[in-house]
Every structure is written in C-alpha cells, then in structure tokens.
KEKE-3310 file (N, C-alpha, C; in steps of 0.2 Angstrom, whole numbers, plus 5000, padded with zeros to 4 digits):
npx = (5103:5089:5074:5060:5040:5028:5013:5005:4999:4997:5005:5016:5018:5022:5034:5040:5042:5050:5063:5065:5069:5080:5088:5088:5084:5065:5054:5035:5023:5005:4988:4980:4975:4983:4993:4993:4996:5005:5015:5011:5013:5023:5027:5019:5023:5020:5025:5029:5025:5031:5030:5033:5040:5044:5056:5049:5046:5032:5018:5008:5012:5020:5030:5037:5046:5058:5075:5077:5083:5079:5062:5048:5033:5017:5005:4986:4985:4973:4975:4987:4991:4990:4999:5012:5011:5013:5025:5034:5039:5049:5057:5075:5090:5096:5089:5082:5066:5054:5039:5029:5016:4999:4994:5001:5003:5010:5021:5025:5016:5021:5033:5031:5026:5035:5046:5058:5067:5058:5057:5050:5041:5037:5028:5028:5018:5010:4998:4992:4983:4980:4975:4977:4992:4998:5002:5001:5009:5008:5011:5026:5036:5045:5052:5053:5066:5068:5079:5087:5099:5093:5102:5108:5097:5092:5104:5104:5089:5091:5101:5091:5084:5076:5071:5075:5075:5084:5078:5082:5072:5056:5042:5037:5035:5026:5017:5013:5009:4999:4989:4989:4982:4971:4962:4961:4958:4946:4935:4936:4931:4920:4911:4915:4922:4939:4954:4955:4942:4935:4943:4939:4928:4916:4921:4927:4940:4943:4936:4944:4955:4951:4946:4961:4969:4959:4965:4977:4978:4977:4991:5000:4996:5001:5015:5020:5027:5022:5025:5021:5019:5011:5000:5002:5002:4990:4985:4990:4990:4979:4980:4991:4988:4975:4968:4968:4961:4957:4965:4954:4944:4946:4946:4931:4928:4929:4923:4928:4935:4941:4953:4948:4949:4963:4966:4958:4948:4959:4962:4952:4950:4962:4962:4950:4957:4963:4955:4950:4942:4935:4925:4923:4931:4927:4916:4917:4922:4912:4903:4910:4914:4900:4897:4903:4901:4890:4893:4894:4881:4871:4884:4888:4897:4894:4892:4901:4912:4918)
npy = (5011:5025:5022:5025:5024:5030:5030:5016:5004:4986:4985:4996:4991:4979:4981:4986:4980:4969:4979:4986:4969:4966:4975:4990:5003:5007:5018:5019:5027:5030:5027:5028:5015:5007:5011:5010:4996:4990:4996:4989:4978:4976:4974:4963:4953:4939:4925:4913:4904:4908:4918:4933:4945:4962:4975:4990:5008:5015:5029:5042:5054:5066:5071:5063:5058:5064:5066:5054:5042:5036:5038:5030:5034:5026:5028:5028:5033:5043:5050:5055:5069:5074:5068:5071:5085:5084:5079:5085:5096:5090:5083:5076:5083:5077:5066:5050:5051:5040:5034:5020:5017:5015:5018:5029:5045:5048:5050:5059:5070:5070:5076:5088:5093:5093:5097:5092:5077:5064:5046:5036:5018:5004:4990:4975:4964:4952:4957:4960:4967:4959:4960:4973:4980:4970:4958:4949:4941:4937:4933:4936:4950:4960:4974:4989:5002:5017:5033:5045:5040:5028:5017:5015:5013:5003:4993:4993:4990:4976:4967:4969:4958:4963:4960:4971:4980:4991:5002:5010:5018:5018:5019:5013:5000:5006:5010:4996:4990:4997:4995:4981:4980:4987:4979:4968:4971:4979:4971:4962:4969:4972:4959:4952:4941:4931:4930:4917:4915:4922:4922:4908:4912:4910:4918:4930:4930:4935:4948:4953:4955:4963:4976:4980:4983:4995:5003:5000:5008:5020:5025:5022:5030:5042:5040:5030:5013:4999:4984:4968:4957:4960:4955:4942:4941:4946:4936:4924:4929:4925:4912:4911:4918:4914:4913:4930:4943:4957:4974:4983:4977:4973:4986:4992:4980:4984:4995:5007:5022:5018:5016:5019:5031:5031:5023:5013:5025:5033:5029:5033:5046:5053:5049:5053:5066:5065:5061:5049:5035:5024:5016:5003:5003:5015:5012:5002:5010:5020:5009:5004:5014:5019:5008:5010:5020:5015:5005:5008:5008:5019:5019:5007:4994:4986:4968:4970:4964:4956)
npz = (5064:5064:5060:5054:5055:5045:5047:5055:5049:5042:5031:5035:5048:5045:5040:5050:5062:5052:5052:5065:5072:5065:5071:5070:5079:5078:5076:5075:5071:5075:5077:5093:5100:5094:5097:5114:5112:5108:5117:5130:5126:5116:5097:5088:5076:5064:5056:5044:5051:5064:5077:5084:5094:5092:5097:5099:5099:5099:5094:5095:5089:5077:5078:5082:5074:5072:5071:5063:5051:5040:5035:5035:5022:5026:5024:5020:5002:5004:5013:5013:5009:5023:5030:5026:5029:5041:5045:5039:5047:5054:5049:5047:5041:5032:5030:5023:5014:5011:5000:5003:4996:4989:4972:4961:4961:4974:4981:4971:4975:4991:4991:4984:4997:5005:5000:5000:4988:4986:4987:4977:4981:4976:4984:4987:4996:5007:5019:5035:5049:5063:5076:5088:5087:5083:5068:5053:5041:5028:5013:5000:5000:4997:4991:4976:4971:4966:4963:4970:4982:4983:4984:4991:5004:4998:5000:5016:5019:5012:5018:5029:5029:5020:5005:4993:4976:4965:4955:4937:4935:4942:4940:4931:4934:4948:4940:4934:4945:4951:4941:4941:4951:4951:4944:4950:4966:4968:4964:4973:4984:4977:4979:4988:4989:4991:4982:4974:4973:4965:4950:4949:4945:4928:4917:4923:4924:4910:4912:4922:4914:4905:4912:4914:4903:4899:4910:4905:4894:4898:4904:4892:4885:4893:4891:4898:4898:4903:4908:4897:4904:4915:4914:4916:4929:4934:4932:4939:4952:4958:4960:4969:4978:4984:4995:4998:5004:4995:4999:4998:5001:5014:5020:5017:5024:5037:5038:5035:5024:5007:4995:4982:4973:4972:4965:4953:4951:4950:4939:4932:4934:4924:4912:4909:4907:4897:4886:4885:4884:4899:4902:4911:4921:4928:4932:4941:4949:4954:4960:4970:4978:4980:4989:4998:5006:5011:5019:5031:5044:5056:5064:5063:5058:5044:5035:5021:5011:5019)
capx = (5100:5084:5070:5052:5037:5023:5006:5005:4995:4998:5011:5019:5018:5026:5042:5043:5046:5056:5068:5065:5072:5087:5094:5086:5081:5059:5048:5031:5017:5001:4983:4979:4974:4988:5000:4995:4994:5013:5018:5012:5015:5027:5024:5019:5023:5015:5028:5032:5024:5035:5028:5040:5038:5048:5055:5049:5043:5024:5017:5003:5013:5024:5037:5044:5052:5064:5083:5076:5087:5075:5054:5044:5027:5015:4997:4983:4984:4969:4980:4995:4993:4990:5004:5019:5010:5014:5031:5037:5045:5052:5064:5081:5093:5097:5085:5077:5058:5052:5033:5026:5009:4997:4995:5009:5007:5012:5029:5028:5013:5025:5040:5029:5023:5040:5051:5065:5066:5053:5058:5045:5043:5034:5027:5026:5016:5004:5000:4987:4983:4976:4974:4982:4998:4998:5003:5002:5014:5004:5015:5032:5037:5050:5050:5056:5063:5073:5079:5094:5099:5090:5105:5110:5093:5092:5107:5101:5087:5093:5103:5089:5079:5067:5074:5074:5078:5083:5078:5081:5064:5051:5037:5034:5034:5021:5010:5010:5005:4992:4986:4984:4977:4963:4959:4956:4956:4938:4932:4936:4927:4912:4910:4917:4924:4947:4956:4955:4936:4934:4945:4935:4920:4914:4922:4929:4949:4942:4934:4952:4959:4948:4950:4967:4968:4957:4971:4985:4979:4979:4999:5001:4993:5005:5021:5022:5028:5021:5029:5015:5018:5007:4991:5002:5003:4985:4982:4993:4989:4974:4982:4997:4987:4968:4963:4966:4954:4960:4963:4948:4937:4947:4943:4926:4924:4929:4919:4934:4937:4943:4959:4947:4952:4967:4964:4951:4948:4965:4961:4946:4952:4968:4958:4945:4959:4966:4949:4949:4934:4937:4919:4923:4936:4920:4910:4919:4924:4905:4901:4913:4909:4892:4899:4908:4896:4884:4897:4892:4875:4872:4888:4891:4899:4892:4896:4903:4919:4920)
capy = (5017:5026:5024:5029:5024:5037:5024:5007:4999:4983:4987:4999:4987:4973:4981:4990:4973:4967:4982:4982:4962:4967:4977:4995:5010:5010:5022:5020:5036:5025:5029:5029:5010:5002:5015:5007:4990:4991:5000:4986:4972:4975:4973:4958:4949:4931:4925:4906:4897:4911:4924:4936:4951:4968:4980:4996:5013:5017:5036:5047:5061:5064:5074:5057:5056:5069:5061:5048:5043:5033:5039:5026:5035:5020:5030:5027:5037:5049:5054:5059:5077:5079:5066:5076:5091:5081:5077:5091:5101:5086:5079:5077:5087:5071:5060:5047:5050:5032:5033:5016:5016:5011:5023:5035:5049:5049:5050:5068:5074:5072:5081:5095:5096:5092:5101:5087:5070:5058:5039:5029:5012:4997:4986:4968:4963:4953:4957:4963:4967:4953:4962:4981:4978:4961:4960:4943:4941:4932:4933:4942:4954:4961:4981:4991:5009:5023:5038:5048:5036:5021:5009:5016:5010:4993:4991:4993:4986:4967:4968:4966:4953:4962:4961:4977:4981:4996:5003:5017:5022:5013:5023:5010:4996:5009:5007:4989:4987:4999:4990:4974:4984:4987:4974:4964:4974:4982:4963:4957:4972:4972:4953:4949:4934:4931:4931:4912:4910:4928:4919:4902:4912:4911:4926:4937:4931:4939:4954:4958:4957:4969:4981:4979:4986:5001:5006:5000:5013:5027:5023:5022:5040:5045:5038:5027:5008:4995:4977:4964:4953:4961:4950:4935:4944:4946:4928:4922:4930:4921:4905:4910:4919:4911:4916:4934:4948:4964:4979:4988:4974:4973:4994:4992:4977:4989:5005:5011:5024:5014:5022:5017:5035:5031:5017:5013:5032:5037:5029:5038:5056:5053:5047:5060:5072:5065:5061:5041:5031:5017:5015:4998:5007:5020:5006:4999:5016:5022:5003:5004:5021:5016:5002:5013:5024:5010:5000:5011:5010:5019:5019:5000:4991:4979:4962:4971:4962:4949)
capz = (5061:5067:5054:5057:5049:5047:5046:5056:5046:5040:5026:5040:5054:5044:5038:5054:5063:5049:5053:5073:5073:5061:5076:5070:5083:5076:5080:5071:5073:5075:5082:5099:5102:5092:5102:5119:5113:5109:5123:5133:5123:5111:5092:5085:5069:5064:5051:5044:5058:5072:5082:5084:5096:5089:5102:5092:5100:5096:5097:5094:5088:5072:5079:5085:5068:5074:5069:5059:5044:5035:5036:5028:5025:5024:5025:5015:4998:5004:5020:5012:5011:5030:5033:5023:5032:5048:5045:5035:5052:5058:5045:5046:5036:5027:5030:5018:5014:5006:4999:5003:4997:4983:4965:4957:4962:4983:4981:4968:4983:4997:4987:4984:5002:5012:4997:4997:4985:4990:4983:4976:4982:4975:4988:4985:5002:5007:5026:5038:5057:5066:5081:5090:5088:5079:5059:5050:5035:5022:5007:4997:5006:4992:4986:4972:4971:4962:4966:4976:4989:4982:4983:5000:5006:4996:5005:5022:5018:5011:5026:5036:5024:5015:4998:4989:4970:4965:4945:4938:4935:4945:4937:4926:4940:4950:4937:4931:4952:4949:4933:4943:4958:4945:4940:4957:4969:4968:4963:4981:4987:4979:4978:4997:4990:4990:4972:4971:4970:4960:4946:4947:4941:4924:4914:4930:4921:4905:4914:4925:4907:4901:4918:4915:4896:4900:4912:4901:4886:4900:4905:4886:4884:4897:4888:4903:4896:4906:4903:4898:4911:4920:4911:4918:4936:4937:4934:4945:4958:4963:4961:4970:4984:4983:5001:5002:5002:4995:5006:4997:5003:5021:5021:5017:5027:5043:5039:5032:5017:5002:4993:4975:4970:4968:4959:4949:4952:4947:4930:4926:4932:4920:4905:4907:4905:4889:4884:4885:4887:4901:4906:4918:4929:4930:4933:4947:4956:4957:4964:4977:4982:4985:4996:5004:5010:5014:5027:5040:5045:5061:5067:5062:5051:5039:5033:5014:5009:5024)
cpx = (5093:5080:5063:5047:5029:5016:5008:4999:4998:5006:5017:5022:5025:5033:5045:5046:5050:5062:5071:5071:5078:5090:5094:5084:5074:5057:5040:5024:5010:4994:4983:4979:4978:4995:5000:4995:5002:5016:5018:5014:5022:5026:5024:5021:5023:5019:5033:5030:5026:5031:5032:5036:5045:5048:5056:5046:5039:5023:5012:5005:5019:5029:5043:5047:5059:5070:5083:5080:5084:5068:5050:5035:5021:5007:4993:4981:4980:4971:4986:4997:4995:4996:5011:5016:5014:5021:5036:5045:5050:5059:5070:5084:5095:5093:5081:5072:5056:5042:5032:5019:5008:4998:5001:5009:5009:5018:5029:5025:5017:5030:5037:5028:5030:5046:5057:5060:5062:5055:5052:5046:5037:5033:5023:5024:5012:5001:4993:4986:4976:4969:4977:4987:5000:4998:5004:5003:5010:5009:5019:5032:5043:5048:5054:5056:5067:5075:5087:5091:5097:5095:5107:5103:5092:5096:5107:5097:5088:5095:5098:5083:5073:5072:5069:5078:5078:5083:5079:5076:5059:5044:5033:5032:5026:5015:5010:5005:4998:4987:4981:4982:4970:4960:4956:4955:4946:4932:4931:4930:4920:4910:4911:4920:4934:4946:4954:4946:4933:4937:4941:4929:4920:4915:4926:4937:4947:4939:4940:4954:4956:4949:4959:4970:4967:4963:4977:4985:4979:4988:5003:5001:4999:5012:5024:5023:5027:5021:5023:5016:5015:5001:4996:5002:4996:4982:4985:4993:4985:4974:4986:4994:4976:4967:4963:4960:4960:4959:4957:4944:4939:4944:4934:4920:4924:4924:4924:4934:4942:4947:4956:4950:4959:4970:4962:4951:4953:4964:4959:4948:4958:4965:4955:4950:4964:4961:4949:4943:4937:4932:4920:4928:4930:4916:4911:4920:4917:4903:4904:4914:4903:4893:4903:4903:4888:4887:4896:4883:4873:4878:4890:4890:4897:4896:4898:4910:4923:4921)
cpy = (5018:5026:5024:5028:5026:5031:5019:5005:4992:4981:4990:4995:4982:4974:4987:4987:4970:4973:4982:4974:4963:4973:4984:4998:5010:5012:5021:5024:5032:5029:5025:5021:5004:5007:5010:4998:4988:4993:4994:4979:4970:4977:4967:4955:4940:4931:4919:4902:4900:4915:4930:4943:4957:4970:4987:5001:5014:5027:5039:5052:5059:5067:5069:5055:5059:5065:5056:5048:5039:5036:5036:5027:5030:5022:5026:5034:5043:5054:5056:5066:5080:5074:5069:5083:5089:5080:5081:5094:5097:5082:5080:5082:5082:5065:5057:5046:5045:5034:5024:5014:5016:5020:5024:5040:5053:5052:5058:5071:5074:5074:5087:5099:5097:5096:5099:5082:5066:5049:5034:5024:5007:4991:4980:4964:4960:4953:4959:4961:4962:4956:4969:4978:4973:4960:4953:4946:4936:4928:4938:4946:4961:4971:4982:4996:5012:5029:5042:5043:5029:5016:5011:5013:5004:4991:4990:4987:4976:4966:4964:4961:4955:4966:4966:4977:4987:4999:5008:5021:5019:5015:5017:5002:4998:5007:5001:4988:4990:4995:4985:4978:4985:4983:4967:4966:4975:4977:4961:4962:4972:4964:4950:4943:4935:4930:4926:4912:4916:4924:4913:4905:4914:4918:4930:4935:4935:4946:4959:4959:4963:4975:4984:4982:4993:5005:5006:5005:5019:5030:5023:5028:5042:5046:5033:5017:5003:4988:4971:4959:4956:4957:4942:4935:4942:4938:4923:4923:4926:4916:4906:4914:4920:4913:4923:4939:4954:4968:4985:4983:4974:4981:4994:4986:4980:4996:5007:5016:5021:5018:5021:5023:5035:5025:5015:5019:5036:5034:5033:5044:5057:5053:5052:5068:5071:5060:5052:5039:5024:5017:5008:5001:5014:5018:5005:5004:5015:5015:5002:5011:5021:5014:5006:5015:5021:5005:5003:5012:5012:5020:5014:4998:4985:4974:4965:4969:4958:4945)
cpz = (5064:5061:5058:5051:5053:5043:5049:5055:5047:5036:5034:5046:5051:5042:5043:5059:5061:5051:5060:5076:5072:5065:5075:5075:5076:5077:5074:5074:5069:5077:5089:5103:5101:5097:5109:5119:5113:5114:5129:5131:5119:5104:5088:5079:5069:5057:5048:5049:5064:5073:5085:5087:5094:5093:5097:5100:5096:5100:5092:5089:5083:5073:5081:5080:5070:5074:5070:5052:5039:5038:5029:5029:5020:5025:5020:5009:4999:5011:5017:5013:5017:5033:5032:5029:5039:5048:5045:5040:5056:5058:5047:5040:5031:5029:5024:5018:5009:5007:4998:5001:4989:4978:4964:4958:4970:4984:4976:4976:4987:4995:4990:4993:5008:5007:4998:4993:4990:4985:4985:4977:4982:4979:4986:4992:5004:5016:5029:5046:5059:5073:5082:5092:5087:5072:5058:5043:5031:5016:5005:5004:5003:4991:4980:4972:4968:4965:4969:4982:4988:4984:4990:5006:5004:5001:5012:5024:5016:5016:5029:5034:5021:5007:4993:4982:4968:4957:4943:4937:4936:4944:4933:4930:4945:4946:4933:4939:4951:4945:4938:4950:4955:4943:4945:4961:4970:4965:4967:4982:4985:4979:4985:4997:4988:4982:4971:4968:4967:4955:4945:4945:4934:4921:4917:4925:4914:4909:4916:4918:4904:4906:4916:4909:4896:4904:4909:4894:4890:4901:4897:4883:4886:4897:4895:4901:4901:4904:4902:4902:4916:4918:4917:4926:4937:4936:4936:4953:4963:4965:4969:4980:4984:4989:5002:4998:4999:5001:5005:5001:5010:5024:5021:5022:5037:5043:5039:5026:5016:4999:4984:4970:4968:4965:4954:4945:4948:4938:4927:4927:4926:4915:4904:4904:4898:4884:4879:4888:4892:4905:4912:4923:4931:4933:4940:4955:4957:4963:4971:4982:4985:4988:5001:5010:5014:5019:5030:5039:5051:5066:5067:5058:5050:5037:5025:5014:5013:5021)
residu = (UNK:UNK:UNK:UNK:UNK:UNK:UNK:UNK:UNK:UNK:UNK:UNK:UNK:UNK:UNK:UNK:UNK:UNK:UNK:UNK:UNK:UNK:UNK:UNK:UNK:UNK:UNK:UNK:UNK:UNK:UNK:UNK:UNK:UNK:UNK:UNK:UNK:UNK:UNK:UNK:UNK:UNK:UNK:UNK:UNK:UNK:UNK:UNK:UNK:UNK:UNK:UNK:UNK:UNK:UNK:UNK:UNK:UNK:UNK:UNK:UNK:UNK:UNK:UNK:UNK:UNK:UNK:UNK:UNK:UNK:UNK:UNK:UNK:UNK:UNK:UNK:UNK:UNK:UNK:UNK:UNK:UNK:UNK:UNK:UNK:UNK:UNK:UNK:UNK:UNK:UNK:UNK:UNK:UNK:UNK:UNK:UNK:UNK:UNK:UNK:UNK:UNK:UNK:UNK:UNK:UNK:UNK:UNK:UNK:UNK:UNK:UNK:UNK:UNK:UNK:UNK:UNK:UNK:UNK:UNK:UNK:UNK:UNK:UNK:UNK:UNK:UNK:UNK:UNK:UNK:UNK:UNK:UNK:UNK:UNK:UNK:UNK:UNK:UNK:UNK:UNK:UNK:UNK:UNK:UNK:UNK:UNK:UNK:UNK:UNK:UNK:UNK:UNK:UNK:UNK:UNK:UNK:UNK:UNK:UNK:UNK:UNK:UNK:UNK:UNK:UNK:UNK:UNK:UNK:UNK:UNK:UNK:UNK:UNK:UNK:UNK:UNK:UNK:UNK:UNK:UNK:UNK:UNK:UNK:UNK:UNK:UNK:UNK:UNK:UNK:UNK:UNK:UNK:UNK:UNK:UNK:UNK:UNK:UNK:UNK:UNK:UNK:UNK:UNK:UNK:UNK:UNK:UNK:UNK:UNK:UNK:UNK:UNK:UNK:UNK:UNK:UNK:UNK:UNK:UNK:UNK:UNK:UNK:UNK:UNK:UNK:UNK:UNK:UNK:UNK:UNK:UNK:UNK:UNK:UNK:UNK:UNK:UNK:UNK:UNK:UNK:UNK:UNK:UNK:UNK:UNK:UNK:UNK:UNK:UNK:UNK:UNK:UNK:UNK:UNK:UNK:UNK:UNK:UNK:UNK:UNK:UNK:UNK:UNK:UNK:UNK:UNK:UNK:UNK:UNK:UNK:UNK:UNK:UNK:UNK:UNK:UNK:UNK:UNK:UNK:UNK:UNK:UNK:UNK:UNK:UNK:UNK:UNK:UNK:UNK:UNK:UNK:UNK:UNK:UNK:UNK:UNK:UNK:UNK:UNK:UNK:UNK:UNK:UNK:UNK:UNK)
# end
C-alpha cells in the first residue's frame, strides 16, 4: 500500500520506517534539511540495538500524497489547520486520514478542513530525531484508534509490527493521554530535568496528581469518562521511562513552539468555558509560555529543557 505521512517529525518518522521495512510504498512530506538528508541517506531508525535504514520517499511538497491510501498526519497540534489545508486537494477518493498527534480535538479540525472522516489515534511512543533523517525508538510503540476503517488499518498495521487496538470510542483514551500529558509534560519543560528525577523530588508525585485532577473534573464536565488508571499511568511512567525528556521540554529546548495549548492550554480554555477553576494547569501554561518566548535569544537557542 502507498501510505504517506504529513509531518516527519519524530512520531512521523518512526512509524514511517516501521511501514517502509514491512514492505509499504512511504512517502513522508518533511522540511527542506530532513528532505535532503533522506534523499541521500535513506531513513534511519535506531531500534533494539539495530540500525535500520527505510527505503521511504522524502518531499517538500504535499501533493506527494496523491494515491496514498493511508495519510498519517503527525504535525504538531498548532500546524494542523494549514496541514488539512495542504492535503485537502490531494486525497484519494478513498483514502484513509489517521490524526496522529497530541490533544482531542485534531482529528474533528482535519474533518472539518478536508470534509471526509478523520480517525483519531492514540499514540503510545516514545521516540525522537537524533539527527536529519535519523529517529531513535526509545519506548512502546503501540496505538489506539476508532472510526470507519479502524480495523482495516489495525489490520494493516499489526501486520507490519506496530500493534494497534481498535475501540469503539477512543475519546476517552485521547483524553486519559491528555490527562497524563498534563501532568508531566510541562514539568520536564519547565525544570529541564527527564520524568525519573521529576518523580524523585519531594512532592512533584502529589503535584502530577493534583494536575491530573484539575483536568479530570474538565473531561467529567464534558461527559467524557476517563478510567482511573490514569493516576497509575502517570506514576509509572517515570519509573518505566526515567531518562526521557518531554517533547515540550525537547521543543523549548530547540527554539521551538510548545504544542502547551493544547495541553495544559486545552484545559484552561475548556474549563473557562464551563466555568471551572483549574488554577495549576493556568499556572503551568503561562510558565511555559514565558519559556517559550524566552528560548530564542537573538536568533539562538538556550540551554531551557536540555
């Protein structure tokens, strides 16, 4: 099959080589520096101890979706608009649009903007670019999604090892991930430090719990049932993955914009509209806002969430 994935990032990157390997036609629509790095290299993946180069097609332009039957768009939340914009004339007449990316609401935006089914999908990943054109697998690797077509892509998917679950309503999955997005994420970032040694300090596993609260009474507002294994989520994770950094503190640690709005962010505009008080998810947005805006000095990026 031809599938196509719109962002190579990290996320992007790593389930573009996991398809690639498994004997797909990829094309991934990249910037300009991860384009020629592919082009002459290949595509990397750093994964169990192997090195594994993907023969994938890299490109600048998003027309190269063109009679793709999977498009897995893997932007960062604040690009979506102009990513759906980009795609929109491109799609197949049956093609499958898969929203890989962080929050809840990606997957309605790209409906509304491409005016077919967008299927949400919960990405359980932990990954990130070493280099242009190089993706190191950290941890999991699994998704979860729903929708028309859902089991005809799990299918596909298992197939080529990256174990997918299909539910009938992954809404409530989106926002448990959310949840724990909330609750460390914007930790790493403003602290600099991976989950393990956030967790070893004094108070910070009561604090996530309290983060994690604040957002679980928005989700409950919203008639959204989130399973309480998420408190057991967010305190495992640092055990289970003590080195890494979040991708807010990887973003801010690039002179990047941070996707906090739709995290943190996405709590507080909800709440505010059903008139809930979640002052520490307000707290944390504004803080990493500031960071944000403070990573570039001059045209250069600071040591913030190194």
């Amino acid at each position: 099959m031809k599938i196509a994935v719109m962002g190579a990032g990290a996320v992007g990157c790593y389930y573009g080589a996991m398809f690639a390997l498994a004997g797909h036609e990829v094309v991934l629509i990249g910037r300009a520096p991860f384009v020629d790095a592919v082009s002459q290299s290949g595509l990397t993946l750093e994964k169990g101890g192997e090195r594994l180069v993907a023969k994938v097609r890299a490109s600048t332009d998003p027309s190269m979706i063109r009679g793709a039957d999977i498009v897995m768009v893997c932007v960062k939340s604040g690009d979506t608009r102009e990513a759906g914009q980009q795609i929109a004339p491109h799609l197949a007449l049956g093609c499958i649009v898969l929203s890989l990316q962080n929050g809840v609401s990606n997957a309605e935006t790209l409906g509304q903007i491409t005016g077919r089914p967008v299927l949400p999908v919960v990405v359980y990943v932990a990954s990130h670019m070493i280099g242009p054109g190089v993706v190191r697998h950290e941890g999991r690797g699994d998704l979860e999604l729903s929708g028309q077509g859902a089991e005809v892509v799990a299918d596909i998917f298992n197939v080529a090892g990256v174990e997918t679950r299909v539910f009938d309503d992954v809404m409530a999955s989106l926002w448990a991930k959310l949840v724990v997005n909330c609750a460390i994420n914007p930790l790493s970032a403003i602290t600099g430090l991976p989950y393990g040694k956030i967790a070893a300090q004094e108070g910070m596993p009561e604090l996530m719990r309290d983060i994690a609260r604040e957002a679980l009474s928005v989700a409950q507002a919203e008639g959204v049932s989130v399973p309480d294994a998420v408190f057991e989520t967010i305190r495992t994770i640092p055990v289970t993955m003590a080195g890494q950094h979040s991708s807010t503190a990887q973003d801010l640690g690039r002179g990047k914009p941070t996707e906090i709005d739709y995290l943190n962010g996405e709590i507080v505009s909800r709440a505010a509209k059903l008139g809930i008080d979640v002052p520490i998810n307000r707290t944390l947005t504004l803080l990493v806002k500031s960071a944000e805006r403070g990573s570039t000095v001059d045209g250069k990026t600071n040591s913030i969430g190194q």
